[in-house]
Residue, then its C-alpha position, 0 to 999 in steps of 0.5 A: x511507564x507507557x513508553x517503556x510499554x510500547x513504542x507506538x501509540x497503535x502497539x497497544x494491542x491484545x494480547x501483549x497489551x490491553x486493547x484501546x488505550x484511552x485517557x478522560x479528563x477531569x470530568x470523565x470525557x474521552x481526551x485520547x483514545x484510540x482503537x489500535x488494531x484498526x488504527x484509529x485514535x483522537x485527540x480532543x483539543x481545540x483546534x489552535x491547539x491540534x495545529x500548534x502541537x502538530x507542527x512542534x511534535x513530529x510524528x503526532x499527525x493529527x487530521x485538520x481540514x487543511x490536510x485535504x489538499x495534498x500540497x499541505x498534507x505531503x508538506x505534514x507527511x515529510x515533517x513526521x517522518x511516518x513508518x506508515x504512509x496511506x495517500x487515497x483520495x486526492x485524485x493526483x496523477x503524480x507522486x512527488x519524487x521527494x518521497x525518497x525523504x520518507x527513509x523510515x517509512x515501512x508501510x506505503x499504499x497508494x490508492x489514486x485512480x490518476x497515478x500511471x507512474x510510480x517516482x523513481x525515489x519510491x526504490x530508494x525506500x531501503x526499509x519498505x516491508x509493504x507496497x500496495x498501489x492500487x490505480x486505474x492504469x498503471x504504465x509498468x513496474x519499473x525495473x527499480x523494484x528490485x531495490x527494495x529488498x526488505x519488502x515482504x508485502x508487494x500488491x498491484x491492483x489496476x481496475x481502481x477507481x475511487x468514484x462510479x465511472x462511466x466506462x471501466x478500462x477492460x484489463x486486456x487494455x491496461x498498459x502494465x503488461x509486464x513484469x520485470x525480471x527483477x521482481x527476483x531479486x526480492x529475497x524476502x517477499x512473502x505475499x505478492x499479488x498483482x491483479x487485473x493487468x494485461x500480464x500474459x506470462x510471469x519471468x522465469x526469475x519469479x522462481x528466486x523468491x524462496x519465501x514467498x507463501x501467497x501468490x495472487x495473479x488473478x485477473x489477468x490475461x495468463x495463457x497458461x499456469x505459470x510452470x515456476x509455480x512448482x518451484x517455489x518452495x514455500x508457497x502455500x497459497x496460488x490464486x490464477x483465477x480468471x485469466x485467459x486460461x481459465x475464463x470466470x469473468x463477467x464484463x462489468x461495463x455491462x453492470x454500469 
């Protein structure tokens, strides 16, 4: 009956279905539970048993303590072939280019202050709807972008930092300075967001996302408002806050 219900553990949310989903054991203690639209469930077992059922059961990943080293948690990730994927935390400078093994995954984020590069396997994610990176210095946006031609939800975010820092690199100092010509070539972008970048202009070929609704390019080093603005038919929402043009920054070294 549950599965005939839904398809996922996380689907099991208001209004279609009743709200946090949960199971006791015999003497009335919580055995699965889960609080969907904030994505968090559990699962109460020992130990021995969350390794064993972990490695027989693809896409059960429960959490254990060996997972805080990113060798056995990416070792996890590749088995379950998630849909939906958050690598935060590590303090990795690299992404493993055998993420191009993830070929379900639909939801990627990649908060990791060290990343400088995205892997070139990342563009070979055909079904990939959301992409956000958020990284101290991101390089570039490679040209591969425009491979991902299901993606719906594309966030960029230099400035990110996981822990205090002495020194916050300023934003006129973050090498990704561009952004590709073939970011036009996401038919189905919705929401594109890139911030706190040494952008000074947008390409011309921004004007080829038809359906996108929300632009954020707040942040960043524009001269000027981007005149392709104009001609995206069905945007509904432009943030151009505090960029060269129109200054509202405060220098947050000052804050440290």
């Amino acid at each position: 009956m549950l599965k005939e219900a839904a398809t996922a553990f996380y689907e099991w949310q208001h209004p279609r279905l009743p709200e946090d989903l949960t199971f006791v054991d015999h003497a009335g203690r919580e055995f699965l539970f889960q609080v969907a639209h904030e994505r968090m469930g559990g699962l109460q077992v020992e130990e021995d048993e969350a390794r064993r059922l972990e490695q027989e059961v693809p896409g059960l990943f429960l959490c254990l303590p060996e997972h805080r080293e990113f060798e056995t948690f990416w070792k996890a990730v590749l088995f379950h072939q998630p849909h939906r994927l958050e690598i935060f935390g590590f303090g990795i400078t690299v992404i493993p280019e055998s993420i191009r093994q993830l070929t379900d995954l639909r939801e990627l984020m990649i908060h990791e202050s060290y990343v400088t590069r995205l892997p070139e396997g990342l563009f070979e994610l055909r079904k990939l709807e959301s992409l956000s990176v958020y990284t101290a210095n991101l390089q570039e946006i490679p040209a591969g972008i425009g491979k991902l031609g299901s993606l719906r939800h594309l966030t960029i975010a230099c400035g990110s930092y996981h822990n205090s820092v002495d020194v916050i690199l300023p934003r006129e100092d973050v090498s990704l300075h561009r952004i590709p010509p073939e970011i036009g070539q996401l038919s189905q972008l919705e929401n594109l967001c890139i911030n706190y970048t040494a952008i000074a202009d947008v390409p011309a070929e921004l004007r080829e996302l038809k359906k996108l609704r929300w632009l954020s390019l707040s942040r960043n080093c524009l001269a000027s408002a981007p005149a392709v603005i104009d001609e995206l038919p069905q945007l509904e929402y432009a943030d151009l806050d505090d960029n060269l043009y129109n200054p509202r920054s405060m220098n947050w070294n000052s804050w440290l």
